[in-house]
N, C-alpha and C positions, 0 to 999 in steps of 0.2 A: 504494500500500500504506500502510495506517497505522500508526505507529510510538506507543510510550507506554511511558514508563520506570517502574519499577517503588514507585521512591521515590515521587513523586508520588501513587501512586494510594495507598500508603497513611493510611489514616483517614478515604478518602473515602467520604461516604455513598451507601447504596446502594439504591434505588428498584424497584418494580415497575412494569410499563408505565403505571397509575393514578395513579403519582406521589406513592404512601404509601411510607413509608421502611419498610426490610425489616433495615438495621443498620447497621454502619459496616464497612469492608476492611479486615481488620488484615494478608493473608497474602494471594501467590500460587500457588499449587503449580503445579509445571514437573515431568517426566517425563525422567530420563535417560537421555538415547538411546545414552550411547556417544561416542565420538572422533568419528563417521565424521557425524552427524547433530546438528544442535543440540537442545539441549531443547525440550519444546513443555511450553506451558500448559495442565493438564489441568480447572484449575477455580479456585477465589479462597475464601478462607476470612473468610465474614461473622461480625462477633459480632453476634449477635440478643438478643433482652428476656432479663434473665437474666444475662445475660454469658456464653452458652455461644456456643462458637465450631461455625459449621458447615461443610461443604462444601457450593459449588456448583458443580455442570459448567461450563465455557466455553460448552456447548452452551445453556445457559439463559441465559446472559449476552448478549445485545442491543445494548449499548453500552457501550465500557469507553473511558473519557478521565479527565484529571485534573479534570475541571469535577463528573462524577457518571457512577455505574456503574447500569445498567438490566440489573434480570432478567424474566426471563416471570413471575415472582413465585410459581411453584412450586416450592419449596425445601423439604428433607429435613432435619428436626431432628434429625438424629441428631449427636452430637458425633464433631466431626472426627475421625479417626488418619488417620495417617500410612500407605502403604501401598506392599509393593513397593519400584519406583524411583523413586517422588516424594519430590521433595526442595519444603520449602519456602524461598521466597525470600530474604524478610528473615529466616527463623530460620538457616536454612542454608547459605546461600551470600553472604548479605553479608559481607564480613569475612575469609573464605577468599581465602590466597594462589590466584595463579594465574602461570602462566609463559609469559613475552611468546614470541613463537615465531620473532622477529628475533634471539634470542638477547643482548638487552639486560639481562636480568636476570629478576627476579618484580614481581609488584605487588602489591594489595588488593584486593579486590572491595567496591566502595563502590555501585553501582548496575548494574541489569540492564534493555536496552533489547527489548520485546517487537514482533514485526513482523508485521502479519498478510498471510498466505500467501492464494494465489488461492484455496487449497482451503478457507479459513475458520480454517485451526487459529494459532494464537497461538504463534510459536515465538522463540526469542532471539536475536538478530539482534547485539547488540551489549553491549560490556561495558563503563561505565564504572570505571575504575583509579587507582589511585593509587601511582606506581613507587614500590619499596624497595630494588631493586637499587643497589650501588655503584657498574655500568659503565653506560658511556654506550653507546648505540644507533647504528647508520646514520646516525640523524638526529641526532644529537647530545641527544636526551632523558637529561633530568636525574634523579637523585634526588629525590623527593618530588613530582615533578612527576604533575599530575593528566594522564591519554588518555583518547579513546574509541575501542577498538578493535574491530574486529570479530570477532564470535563465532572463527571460524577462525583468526584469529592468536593467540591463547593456549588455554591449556591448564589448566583449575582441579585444584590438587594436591587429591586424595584424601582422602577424610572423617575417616580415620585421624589425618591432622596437625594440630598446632594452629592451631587459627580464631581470628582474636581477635573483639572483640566492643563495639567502641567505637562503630562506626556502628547497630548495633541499640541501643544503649544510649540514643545521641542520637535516633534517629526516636522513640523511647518514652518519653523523658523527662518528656514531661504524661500520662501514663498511670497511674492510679490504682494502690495498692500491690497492690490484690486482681484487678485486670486483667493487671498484669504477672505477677502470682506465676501465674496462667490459662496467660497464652504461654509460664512457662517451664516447668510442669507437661506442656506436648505435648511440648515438646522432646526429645531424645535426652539420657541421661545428660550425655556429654560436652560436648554445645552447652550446659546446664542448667551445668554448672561454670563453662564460659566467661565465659557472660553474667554471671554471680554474679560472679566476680570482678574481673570491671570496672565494678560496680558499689560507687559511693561507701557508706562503713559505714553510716550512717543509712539511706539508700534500703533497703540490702539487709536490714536490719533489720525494716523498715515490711513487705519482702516475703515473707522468712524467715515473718511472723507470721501470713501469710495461705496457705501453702503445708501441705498436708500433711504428717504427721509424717516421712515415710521421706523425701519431696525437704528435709526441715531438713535430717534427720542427712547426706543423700547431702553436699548443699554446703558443712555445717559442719564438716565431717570431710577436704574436700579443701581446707580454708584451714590456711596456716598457721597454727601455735597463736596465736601473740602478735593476730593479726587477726580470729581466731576469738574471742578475748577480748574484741579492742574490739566486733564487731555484737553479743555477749551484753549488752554494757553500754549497748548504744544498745538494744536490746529492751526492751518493757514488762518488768519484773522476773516476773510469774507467766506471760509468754508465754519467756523464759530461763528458768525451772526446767522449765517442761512440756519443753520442749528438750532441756536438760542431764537430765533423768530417762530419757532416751532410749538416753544414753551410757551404757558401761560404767562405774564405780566410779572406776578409774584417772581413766579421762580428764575424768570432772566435775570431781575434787581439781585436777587439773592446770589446768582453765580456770577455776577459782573462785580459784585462787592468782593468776594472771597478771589477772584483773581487779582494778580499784580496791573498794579493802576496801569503801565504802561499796556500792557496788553487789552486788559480792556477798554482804554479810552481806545486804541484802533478800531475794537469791537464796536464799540458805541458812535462814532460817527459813524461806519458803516451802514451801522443799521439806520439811523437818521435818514438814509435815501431812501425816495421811492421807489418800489419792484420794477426794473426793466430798465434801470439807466448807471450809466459807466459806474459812478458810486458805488452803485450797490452789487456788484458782482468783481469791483476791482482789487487789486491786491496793493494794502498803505503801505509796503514796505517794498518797492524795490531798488535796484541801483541807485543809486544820487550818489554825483560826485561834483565838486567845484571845478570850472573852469583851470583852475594852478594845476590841481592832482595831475600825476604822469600815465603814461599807456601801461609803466609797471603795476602801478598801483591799482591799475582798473584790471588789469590782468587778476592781479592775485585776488581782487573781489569776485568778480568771477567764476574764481578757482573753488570758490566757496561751497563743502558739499550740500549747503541746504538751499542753493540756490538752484531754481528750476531749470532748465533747457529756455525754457520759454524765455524768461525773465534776464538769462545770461544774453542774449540774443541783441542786449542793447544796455550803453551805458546813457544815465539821463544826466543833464548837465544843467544845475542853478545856481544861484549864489547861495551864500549863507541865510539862515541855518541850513542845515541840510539831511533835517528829518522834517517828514511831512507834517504839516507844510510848510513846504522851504521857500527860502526867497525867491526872487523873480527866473522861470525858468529859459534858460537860455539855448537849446537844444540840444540832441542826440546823438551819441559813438557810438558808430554799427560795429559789432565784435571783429567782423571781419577785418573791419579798416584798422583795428586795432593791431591786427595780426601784420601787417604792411607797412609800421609804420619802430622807429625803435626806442627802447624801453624809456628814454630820457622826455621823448614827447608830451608837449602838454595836451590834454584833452580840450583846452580852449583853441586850438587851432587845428583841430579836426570835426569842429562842428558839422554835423547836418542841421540845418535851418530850413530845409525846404519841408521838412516831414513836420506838420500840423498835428498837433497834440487834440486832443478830444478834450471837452468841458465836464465835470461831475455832471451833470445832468442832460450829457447827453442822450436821445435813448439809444436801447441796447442795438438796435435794427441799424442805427447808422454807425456804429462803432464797428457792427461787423462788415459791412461795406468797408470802410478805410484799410480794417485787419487785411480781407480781401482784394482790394482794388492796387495795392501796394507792397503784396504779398508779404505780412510781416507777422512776425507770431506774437509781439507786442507794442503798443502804445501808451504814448505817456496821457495821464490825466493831469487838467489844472484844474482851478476854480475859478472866478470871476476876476480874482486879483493877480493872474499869472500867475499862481504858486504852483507848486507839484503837488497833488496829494495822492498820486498810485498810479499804477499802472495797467490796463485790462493786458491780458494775455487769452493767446488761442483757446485754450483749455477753458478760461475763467465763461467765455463764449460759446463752446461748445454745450459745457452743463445747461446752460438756461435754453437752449433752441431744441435739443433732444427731447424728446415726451420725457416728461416726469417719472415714470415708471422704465426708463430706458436701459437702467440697470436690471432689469428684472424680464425682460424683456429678448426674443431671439431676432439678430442681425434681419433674416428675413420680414420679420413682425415691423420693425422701427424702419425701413424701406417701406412697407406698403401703409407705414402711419403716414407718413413724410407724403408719398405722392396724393393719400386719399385726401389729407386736410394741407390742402395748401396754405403757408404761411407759419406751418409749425417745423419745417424741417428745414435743415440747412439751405441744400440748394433756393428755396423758393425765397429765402429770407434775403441772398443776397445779388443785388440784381446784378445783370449782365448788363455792361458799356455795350455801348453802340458802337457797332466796324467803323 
């Protein structure tokens, strides 16, 4: 019989008999039988182009080891749910205590060992643990001490109790922020809080930002206040007001007090604009540098790792001060020309003057037109008085034009939203010049 644990196979890539890659295995799904039967494996959840997760049967599955997984390479694009008594692996049952049946105590559920049966089916054979109980066993098993026990000798408590979430946190830990905010978007409310909360502030921030608006509010509302304050202030500043504009009244005051004033006053002008103009989807913090500063200096800003693609894309140039809002802006250093020019150069004499900055209250419709017309992935915001106060970037643009539900949504769906309602999808938002 062949035996293959669960851990391993994830992230394995996953092949059709031709030996063309069909995606990678993020997930197993198992069938729960009940006390009297172990689970069996009812199929593997591939993520394919796109990053949509699908399901495949076992039945198309060919060859499953930790080297590489073979399907018959006919597979159903419909995005995964959940269904019934399928539980999945690593979302669901890593992590869940379970109780040794020696009467030694409980344990973890850190890995699950899959065994296949003469009849072909994939069923759970064995549990890798990690004790938490205080007493010692028959055998004298320890505290914290790692087993591998068989399915029959324990017992996994009920989906009701709480799971923790430290071993799914670590298999996923090189997994992009918009991949994971994917895996916890399937999940179950409650597993979706779990996993959120053992995730370090930054991480859950990056994730928080990629996540639809109701899974924000679900997890930012089960943190405590004082920790809910710090992921706002690890959030890009207009990805925390779209957030906080979620919340009631009460509760934005309250988490705008408990973060650090500088972050939240970003927050709080942002949110002062009305929905759908540069203001309120722009980012308060990007490049600004004085006309003196050199092409060095703007380099190593730049080089900066929290600084976007986008936003590197252009240095802005005002006078003093030069945090927003800064004195009178003077124009912009394309990265490029920075690269063409050497390190001693002043940025006051490689101005762009022709590129027209956008006003806070432009609407969003003509901001994208400019993005567009001038093919630039960002531009500068002023106000009335010539200051700087942000910058819109592609990205910042893109969220607001996509359906609302875009993230939840299959590539095909969000095409035929876009042609059926003209005026909600990209193309039709930004017009075409005339030959």
């Amino acid at each position: 019989m062949s035996k293959i644990f669960v851990a391993r196979l994830l992230g394995q890539d996953v092949f059709d008999p031709l030996g063309d890659r069909l995606g990678r295995l993020r997930d197993v799904v198992v069938v729960d039988r009940g006390h009297i039967d172990p689970p069996v494996a009812s199929g593997i959840v591939v993520e394919v182009l796109g990053k949509k997760r699908v399901f495949v049967p076992m039945t198309r599955v060919t060859s499953l080891d930790s080297g590489q997984v073979i399907t018959t390479g006919l597979i159903n694009l419909r995005r995964f749910e959940r269904r019934g008594l399928e539980l999945t692996v690593a979302g669901d049952l890593f992590d869940r205590r379970v109780v040794l049946q020696d009467g030694s105590g409980s344990a973890v559920l850190q890995d699950v060992g899959l065994t296949r049966q003469r009849n072909g089916d994939w069923a759970v054979s064995d549990l890798y643990v990690r004790r938490v109980g205080a007493r010692r066993g028959a055998f004298g098993r320890s505290r914290g001490e790692h087993l591998l026990v068989g399915w029959e000798e324990s017992r996994w408590a009920g989906q009701e109790e709480p799971q923790g979430a430290a071993n799914f946190v670590a298999a996923h830990e090189d997994m992009k922020p918009a991949d994971l905010a994917d895996a916890l978007h399937e999940m179950t409310e409650k597993r979706r809080v779990e996993v959120a909360a053992e995730l370090h502030d930054e991480r859950l921030a990056d994730v928080l930002q990629e996540l639809p608006d109701e899974d924000q509010v679900l997890i930012l509302s089960n943190l405590n206040l004082d920790r809910a304050a710090d992921v706002l202030e690890e959030m890009d500043p207009d990805d925390a007001a779209d957030l906080l504009n979620e919340l009631p009244d009460s509760q934005q005051e309250l988490l705008l007090e408990l973060m650090e004033p500088d972050d939240a006053e970003d927050v709080r002008r942002l949110m002062e604009y009305e929905e759908n103009t540069a203001g309120a989807v722009m980012t308060p913090v990007p490049i600004i540098m004085s006309p003196e500063a050199t092409v060095a200096e703007a380099l190593a800003n730049i080089r900066q790792h929290d600084i976007s693609a986008a936003l590197a894309s252009l240095v802005i140039v005002a006078r003093h001060p030069l945090e927003t809002p800064t004195g009178r802006y003077l124009g912009v250093v394309h990265f490029q020309k920075l690269l063409r020019y050497p390190p001693p150069e002043l940025l006051g004499n490689l101005l762009d003057k022709e590129l027209e900055p956008v006003t806070d209250l432009t609407p969003l419709h003509t901001v994208t037109r400019e993005l567009a017309t001038y093919n630039l992935t960002s531009i500068p915001v002023i106000n009335d008085a010539q200051r700087v106060v942000g910058a819109v970037t592609v990205d910042d643009v893109l969220d607001h034009l996509l359906p609302d539900d875009w993230r939840t949504m299959d590539p095909e769906q969000i095409r035929t939203h876009d042609e059926s309602e003209p005026g909600t999808g990209i193309i039709t938002q930004i017009p075409t010049s005339s030959p």
